[in-house]
LODRENGU-708292 format. One record per residue: residue number from 1; residue in three letters; chain; x, y, z of N, C-alpha, C in turn. Coordinates in steps of 0.1 Angstrom, whole numbers. Layout:
BEGIN
<loba n="NUM" res="ALA" chain="A" n_east="X" n_north="Y" n_up="Z" ca_east="X" ca_north="Y" ca_up="Z" c_east="X" c_north="Y" c_up="Z"/>
...
***
This chain:
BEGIN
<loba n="1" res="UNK" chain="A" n_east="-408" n_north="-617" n_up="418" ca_east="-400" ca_north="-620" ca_up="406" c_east="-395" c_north="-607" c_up="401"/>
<loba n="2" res="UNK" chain="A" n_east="-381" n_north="-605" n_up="397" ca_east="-377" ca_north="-593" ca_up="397" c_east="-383" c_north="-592" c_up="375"/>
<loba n="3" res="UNK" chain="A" n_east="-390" n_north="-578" n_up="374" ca_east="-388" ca_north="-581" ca_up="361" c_east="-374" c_north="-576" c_up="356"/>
<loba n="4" res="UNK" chain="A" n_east="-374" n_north="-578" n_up="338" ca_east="-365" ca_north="-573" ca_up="336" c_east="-364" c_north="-559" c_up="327"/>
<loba n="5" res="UNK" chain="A" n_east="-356" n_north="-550" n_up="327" ca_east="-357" ca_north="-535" ca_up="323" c_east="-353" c_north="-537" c_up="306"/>
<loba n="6" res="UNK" chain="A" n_east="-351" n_north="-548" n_up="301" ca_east="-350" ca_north="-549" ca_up="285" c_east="-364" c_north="-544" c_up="282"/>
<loba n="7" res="UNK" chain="A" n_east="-358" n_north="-533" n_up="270" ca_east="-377" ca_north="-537" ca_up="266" c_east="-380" c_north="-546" c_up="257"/>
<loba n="8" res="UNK" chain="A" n_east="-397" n_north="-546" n_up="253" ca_east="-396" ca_north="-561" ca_up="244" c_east="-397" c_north="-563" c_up="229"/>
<loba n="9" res="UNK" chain="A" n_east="-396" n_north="-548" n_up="227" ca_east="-391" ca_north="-549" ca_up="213" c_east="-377" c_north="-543" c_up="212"/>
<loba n="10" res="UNK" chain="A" n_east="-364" n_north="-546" n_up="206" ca_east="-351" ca_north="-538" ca_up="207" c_east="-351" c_north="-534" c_up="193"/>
<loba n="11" res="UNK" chain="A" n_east="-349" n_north="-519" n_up="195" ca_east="-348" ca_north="-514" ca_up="180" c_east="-333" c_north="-505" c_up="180"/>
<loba n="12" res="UNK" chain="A" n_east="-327" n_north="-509" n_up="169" ca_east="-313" ca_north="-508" ca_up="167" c_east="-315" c_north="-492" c_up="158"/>
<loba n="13" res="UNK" chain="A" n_east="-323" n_north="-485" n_up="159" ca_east="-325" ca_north="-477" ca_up="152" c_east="-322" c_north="-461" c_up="158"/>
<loba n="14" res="UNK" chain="A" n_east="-321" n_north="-448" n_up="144" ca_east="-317" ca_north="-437" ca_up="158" c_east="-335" c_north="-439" c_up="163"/>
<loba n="15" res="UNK" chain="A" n_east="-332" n_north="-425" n_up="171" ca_east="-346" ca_north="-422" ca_up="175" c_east="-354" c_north="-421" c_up="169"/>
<loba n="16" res="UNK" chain="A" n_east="-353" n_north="-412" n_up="160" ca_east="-361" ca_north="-405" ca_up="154" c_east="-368" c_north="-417" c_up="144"/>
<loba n="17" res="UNK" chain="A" n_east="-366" n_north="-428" n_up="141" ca_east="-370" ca_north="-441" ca_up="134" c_east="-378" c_north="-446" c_up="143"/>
<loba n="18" res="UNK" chain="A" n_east="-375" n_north="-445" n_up="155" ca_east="-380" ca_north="-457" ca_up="160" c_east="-397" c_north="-454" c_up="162"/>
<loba n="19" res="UNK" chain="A" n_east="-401" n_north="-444" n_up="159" ca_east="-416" ca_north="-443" ca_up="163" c_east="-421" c_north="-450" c_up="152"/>
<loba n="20" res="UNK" chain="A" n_east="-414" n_north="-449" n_up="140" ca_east="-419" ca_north="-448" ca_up="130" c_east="-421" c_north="-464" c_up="124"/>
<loba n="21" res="UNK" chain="A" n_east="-411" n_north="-474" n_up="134" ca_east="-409" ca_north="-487" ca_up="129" c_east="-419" c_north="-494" c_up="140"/>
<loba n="22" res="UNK" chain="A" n_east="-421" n_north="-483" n_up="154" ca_east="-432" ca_north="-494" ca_up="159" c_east="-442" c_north="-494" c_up="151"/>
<loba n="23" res="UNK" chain="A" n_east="-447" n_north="-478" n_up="149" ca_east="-460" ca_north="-478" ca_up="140" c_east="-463" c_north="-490" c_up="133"/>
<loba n="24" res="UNK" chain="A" n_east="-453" n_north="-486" n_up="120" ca_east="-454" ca_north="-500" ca_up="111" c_east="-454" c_north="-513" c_up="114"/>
<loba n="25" res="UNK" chain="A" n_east="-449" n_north="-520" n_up="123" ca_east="-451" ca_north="-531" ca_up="133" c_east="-463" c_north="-533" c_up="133"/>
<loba n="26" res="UNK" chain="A" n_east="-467" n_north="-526" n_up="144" ca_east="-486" ca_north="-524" ca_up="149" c_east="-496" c_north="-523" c_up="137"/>
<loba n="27" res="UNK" chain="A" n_east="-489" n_north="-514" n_up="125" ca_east="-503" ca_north="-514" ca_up="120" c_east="-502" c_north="-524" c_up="111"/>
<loba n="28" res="UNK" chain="A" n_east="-489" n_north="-535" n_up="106" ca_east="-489" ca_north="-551" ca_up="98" c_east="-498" c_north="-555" c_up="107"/>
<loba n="29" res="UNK" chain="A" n_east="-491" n_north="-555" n_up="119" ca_east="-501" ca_north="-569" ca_up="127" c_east="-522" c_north="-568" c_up="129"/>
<loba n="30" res="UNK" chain="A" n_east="-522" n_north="-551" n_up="128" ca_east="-540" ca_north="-550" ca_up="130" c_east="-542" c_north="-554" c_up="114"/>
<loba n="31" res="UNK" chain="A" n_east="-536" n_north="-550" n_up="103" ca_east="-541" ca_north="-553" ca_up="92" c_east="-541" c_north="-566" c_up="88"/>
<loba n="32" res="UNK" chain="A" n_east="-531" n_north="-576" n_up="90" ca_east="-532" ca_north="-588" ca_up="91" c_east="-546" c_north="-594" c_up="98"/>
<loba n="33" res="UNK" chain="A" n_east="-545" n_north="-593" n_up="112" ca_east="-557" ca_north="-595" ca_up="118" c_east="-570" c_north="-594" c_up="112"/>
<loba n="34" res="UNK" chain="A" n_east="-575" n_north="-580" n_up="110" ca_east="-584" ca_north="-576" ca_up="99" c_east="-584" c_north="-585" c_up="89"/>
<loba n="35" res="UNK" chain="A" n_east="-573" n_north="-590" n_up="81" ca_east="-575" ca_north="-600" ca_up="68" c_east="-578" c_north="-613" c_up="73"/>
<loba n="36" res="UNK" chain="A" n_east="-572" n_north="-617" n_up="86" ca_east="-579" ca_north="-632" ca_up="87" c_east="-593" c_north="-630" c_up="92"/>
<loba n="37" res="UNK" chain="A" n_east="-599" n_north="-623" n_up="102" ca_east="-609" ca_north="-620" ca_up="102" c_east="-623" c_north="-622" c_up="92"/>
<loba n="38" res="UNK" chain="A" n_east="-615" n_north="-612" n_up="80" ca_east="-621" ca_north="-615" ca_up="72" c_east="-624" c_north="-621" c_up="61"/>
<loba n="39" res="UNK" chain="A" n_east="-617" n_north="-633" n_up="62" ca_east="-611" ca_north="-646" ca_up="53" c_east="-608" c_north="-638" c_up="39"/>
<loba n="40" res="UNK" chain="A" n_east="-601" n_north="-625" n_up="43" ca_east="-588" ca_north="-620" ca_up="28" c_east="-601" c_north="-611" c_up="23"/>
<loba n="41" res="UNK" chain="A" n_east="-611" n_north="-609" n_up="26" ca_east="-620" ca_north="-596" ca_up="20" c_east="-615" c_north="-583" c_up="23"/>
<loba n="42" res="UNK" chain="A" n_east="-611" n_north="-576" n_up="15" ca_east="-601" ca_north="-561" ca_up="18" c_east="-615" c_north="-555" c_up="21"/>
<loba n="43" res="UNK" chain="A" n_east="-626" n_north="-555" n_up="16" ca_east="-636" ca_north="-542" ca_up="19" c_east="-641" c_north="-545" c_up="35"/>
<loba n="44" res="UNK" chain="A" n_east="-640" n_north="-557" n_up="40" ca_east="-650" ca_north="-558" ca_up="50" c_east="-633" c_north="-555" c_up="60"/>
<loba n="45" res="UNK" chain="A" n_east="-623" n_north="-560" n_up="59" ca_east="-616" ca_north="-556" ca_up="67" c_east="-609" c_north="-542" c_up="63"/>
<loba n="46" res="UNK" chain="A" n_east="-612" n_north="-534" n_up="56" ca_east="-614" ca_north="-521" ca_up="59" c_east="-621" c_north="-512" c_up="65"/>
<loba n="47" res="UNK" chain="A" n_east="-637" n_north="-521" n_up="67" ca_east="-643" ca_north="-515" ca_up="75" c_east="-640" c_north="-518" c_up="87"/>
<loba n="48" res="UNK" chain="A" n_east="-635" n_north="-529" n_up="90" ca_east="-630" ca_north="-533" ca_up="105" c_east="-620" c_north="-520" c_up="112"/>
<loba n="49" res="UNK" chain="A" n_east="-612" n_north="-518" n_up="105" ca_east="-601" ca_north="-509" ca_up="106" c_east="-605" c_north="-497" c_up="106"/>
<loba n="50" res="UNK" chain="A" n_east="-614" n_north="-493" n_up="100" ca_east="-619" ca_north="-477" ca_up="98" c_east="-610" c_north="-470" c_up="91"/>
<loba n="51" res="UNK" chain="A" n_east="-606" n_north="-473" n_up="77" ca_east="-605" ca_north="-470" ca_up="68" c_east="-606" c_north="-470" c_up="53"/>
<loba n="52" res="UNK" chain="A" n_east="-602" n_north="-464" n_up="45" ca_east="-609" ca_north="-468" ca_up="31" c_east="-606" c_north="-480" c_up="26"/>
<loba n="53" res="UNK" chain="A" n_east="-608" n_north="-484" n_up="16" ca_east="-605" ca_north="-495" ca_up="12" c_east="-593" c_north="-492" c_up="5"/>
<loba n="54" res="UNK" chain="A" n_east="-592" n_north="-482" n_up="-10" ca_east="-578" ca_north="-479" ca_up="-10" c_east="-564" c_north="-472" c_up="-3"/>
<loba n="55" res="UNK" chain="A" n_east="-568" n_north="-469" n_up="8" ca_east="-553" ca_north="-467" ca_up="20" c_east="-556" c_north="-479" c_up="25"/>
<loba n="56" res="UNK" chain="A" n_east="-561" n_north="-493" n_up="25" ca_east="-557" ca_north="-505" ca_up="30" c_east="-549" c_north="-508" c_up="21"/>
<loba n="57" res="UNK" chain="A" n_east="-557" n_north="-510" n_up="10" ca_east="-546" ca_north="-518" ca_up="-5" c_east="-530" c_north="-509" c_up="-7"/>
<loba n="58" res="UNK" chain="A" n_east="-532" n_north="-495" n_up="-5" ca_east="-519" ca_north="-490" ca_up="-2" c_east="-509" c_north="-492" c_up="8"/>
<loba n="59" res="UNK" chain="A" n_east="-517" n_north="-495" n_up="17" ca_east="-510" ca_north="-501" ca_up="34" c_east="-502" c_north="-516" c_up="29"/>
<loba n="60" res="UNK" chain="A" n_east="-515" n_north="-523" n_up="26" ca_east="-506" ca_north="-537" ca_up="22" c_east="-498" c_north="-537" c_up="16"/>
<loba n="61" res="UNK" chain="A" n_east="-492" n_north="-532" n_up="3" ca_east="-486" ca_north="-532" ca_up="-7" c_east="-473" c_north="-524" c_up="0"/>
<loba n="62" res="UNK" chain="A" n_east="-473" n_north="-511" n_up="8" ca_east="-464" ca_north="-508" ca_up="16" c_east="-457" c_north="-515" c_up="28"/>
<loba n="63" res="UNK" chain="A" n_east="-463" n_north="-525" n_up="30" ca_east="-461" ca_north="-534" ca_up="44" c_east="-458" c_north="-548" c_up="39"/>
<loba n="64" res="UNK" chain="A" n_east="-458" n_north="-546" n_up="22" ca_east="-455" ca_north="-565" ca_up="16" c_east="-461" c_north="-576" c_up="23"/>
<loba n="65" res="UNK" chain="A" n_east="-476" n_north="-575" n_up="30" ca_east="-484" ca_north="-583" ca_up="31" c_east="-487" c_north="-594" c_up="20"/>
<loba n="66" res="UNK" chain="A" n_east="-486" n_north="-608" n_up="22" ca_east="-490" ca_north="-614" ca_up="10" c_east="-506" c_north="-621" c_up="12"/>
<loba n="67" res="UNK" chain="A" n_east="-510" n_north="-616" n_up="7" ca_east="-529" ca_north="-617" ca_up="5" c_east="-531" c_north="-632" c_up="2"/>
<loba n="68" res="UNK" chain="A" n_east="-520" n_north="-639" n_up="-3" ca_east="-527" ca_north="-649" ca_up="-7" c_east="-527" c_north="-666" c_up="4"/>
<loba n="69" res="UNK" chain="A" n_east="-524" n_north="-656" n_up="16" ca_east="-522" ca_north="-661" ca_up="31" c_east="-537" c_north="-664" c_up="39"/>
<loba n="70" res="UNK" chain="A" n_east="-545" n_north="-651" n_up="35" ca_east="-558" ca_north="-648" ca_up="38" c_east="-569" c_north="-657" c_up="30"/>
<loba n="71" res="UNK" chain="A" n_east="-566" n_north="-664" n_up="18" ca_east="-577" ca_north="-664" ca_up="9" c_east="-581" c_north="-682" c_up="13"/>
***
């Protein structure tokens, strides 16, 4: 099966963005995870993540996570 050379995220961005937009990508999706995990407890899925609990609550609020998805 031939694959194909698209890659599988397409970012319309310059370069210099684009590291910056996977990051944010990857790190919604672990902190989400973390929140279902944790049925929406920021401290236990902070510890999941290995970070504090306020750079989570900063992260979500930067990333417009809505918490009340988790609870």
């Amino acid at each position: 099966m031939k694959q194909s050379k698209e890659p599988k995220y397409s970012y319309t961005l310059d370069k210099s963005d684009i590291y910056h937009s996977v990051i944010s990508d990857t790190e919604k999706i672990l902190i989400q995870r973390a929140l279902e995990n944790s049925r929406g407890n920021q401290i236990l899925a902070s510890r999941m993540l290995g970070v504090h609990r306020n750079t989570l609550r900063r992260k979500i609020r930067k990333l417009k996570i809505d918490l009340n998805l988790y609870k």
